[in-house]
C-alpha positions as CSV (number, residue, x, y, z in Angstrom):
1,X,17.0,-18.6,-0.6
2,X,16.2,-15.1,-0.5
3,X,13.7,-13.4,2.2
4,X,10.2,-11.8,1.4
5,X,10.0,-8.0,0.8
6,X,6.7,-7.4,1.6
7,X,5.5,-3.7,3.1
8,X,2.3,-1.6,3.2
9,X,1.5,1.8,5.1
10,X,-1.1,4.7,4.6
11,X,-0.9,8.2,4.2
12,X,-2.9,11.3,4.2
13,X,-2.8,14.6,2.6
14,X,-0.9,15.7,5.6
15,X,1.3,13.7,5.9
16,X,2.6,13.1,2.1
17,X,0.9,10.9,0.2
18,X,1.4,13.1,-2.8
19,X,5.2,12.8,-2.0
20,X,5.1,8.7,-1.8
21,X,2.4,9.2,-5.5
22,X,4.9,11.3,-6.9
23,X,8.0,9.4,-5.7
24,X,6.2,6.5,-7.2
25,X,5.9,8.0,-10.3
26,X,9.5,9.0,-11.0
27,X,8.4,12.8,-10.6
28,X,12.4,13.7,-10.7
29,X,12.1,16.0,-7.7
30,X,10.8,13.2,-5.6
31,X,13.6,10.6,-6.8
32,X,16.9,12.1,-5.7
33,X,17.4,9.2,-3.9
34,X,18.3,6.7,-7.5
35,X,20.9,6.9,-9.6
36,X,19.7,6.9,-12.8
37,X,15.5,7.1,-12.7
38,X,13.8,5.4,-15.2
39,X,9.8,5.9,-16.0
40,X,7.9,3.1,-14.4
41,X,6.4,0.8,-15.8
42,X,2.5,0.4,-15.4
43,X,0.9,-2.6,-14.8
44,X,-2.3,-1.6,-13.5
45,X,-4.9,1.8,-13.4
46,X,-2.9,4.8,-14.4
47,X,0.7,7.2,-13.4
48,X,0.9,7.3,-9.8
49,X,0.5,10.6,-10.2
50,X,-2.9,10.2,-11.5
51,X,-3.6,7.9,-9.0
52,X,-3.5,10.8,-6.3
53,X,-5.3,13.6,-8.0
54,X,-8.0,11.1,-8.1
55,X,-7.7,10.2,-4.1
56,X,-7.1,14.1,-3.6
57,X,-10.9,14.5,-5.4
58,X,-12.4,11.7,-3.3
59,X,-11.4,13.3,-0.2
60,X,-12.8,16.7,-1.5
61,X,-15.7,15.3,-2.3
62,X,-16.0,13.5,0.9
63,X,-17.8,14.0,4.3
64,X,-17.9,12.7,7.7
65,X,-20.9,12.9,10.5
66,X,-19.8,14.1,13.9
67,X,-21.6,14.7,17.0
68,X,-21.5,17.9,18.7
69,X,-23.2,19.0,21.7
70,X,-25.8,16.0,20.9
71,X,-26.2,16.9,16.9
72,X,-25.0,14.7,14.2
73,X,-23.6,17.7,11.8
74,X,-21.4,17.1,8.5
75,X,-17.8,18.1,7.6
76,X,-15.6,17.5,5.4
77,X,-12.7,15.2,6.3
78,X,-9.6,16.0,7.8
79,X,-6.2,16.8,6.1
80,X,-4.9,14.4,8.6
81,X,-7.0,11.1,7.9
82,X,-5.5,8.9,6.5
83,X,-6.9,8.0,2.6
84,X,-4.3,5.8,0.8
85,X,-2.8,3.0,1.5
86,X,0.5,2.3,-0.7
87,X,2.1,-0.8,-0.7
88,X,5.1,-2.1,-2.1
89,X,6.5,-5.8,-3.1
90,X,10.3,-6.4,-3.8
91,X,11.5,-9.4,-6.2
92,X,14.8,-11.5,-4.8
93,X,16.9,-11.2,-8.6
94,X,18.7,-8.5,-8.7
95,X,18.0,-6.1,-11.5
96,X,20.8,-6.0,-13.1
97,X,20.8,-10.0,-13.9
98,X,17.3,-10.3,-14.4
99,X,15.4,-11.7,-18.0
100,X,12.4,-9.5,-17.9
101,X,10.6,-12.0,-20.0
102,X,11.2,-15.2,-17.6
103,X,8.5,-16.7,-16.9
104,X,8.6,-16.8,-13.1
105,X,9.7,-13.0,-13.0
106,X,5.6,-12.9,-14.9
107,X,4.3,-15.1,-11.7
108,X,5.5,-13.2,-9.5
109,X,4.3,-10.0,-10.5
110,X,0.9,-11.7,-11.2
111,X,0.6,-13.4,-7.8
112,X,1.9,-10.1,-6.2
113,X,-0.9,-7.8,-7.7
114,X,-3.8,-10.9,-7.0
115,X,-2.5,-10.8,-3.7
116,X,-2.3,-6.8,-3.2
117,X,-6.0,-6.5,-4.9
118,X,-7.5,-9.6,-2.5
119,X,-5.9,-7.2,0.4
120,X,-6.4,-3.9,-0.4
121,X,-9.1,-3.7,-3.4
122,X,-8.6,-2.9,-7.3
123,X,-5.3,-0.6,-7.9
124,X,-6.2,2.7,-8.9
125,X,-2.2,2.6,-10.0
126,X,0.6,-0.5,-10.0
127,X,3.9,-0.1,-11.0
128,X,7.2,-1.9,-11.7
129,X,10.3,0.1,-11.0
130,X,13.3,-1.6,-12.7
131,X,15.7,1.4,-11.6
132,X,16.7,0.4,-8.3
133,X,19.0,-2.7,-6.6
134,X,15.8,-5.0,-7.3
135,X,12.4,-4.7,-9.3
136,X,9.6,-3.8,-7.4
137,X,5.7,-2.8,-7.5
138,X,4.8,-0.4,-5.7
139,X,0.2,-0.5,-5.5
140,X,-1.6,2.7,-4.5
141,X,-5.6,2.4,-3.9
142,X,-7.7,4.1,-1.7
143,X,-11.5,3.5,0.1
144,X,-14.2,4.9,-1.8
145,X,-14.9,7.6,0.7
146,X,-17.5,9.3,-1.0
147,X,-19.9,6.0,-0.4
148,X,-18.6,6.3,3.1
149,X,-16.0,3.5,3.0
150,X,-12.5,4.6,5.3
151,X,-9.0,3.3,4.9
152,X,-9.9,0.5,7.5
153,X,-11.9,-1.3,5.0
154,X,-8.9,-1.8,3.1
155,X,-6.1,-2.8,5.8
156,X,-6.7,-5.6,7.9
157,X,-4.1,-4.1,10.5
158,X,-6.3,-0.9,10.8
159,X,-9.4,-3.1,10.5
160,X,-8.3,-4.9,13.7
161,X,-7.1,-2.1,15.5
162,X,-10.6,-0.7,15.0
163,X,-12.4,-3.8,16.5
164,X,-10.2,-4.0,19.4
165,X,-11.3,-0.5,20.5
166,X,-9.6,2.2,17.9
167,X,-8.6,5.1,19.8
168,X,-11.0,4.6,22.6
169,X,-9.4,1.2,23.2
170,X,-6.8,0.0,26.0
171,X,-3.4,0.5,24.2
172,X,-2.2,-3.0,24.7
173,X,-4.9,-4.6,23.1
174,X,-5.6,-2.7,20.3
175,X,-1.6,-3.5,19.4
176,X,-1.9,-6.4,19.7
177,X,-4.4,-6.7,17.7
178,X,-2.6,-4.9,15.0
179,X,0.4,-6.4,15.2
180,X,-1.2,-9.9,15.1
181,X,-3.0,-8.9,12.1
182,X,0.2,-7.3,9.9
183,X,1.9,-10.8,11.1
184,X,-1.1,-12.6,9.5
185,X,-0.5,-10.5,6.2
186,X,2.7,-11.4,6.0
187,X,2.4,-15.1,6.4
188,X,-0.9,-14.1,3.7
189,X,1.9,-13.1,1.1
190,X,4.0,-16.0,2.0
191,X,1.9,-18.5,1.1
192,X,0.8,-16.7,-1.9
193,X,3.6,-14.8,-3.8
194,X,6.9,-16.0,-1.5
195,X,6.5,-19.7,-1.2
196,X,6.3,-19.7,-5.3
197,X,9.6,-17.8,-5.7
198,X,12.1,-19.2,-2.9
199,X,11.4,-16.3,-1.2
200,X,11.3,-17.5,2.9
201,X,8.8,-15.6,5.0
202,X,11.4,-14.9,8.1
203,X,14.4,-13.0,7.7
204,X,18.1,-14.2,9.6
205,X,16.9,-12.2,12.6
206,X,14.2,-14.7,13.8
């Protein structure tokens, strides 16, 4: 039996998520780190590529009300928050023995995209890469910030985190909280995409 591969994070302008888009993509400066790149494969939306000049306009387009000195004023959002979140689920067969028509190779790239959509909304891009030790998708959506919406709506980690007090909150609790809720989405994916493809939720280290 192999173990789940399972793994989400955001990003922001800042911090790269046109890098982790472009990586995504098979953009050969951002892919130094395979062998031999191939061209993904899309599954869902667009290129990954695509995917971010469209998150790059939503945050242009997008504004957020502060407070200052007692006046709610508008501005547009920071380089810094964070606007995408890009997940990433790994398949147990390696790629070089794999039958990319079998059957259960199909589920599990259907039950992996249902589960990353019930979690983090439609794609705006999915891809398979089949260019690496073992296929994986790698999903990149964002909030619709122009309506308002913030990466929290679509994270439950970050959606917990806020609850328990966001930055304003005592540190222990708001970890807690997070943590609790990223263990919750990994026993989520478990029971949805792993538990199909003898894939056990706990690796040898617990």
């Amino acid at each position: 039996m192999a173990f789940q591969f399972v793994h989400v994070e955001t990003y922001s302008i800042k911090t790269g998520g046109g890098g982790i888009a472009a990586e995504a993509g098979r953009t050969p400066t951002h892919c130094l780190h395979v062998e031999n790149p191939q061209p993904p494969v899309v599954l869902h939306g667009t290129s990954p590529e695509d995917a971010w000049l469209e998150i790059e306009r939503r945050h242009a387009a997008s504004t957020s009300t502060v407070t200052i000195k007692g006046v709610e004023r508008q501005r547009k959002m920071r380089i810094d928050e964070n606007i995408m979140v890009a997940a990433v689920a790994s398949y147990p067969t390696p790629t070089a023995e794999m039958d990319l028509q079998d059957p259960a190779f199909l589920d599990w790239q259907r039950r992996a995209l249902d589960f990353f959509e019930s979690e983090h909304g439609p794609a705006l891009s999915a891809v398979l890469h089949l260019d690496e030790t073992h296929p994986h998708i790698h999903y990149l959506t964002a909030p619709d910030l122009e309506s308002g919406e913030r990466i929290e709506s679509i994270h439950r980690g970050l959606k917990a985190k806020a609850e328990a007090g966001g930055n304003r909150g005592k540190k222990v609790k708001i970890d807690r909280a997070y943590n609790d809720a990223m263990s919750s989405y990994q026993d989520a994916y478990g029971e949805q995409v792993g538990q199909y493809h003898a894939q056990a939720r706990l690796g040898p280290a617990r």
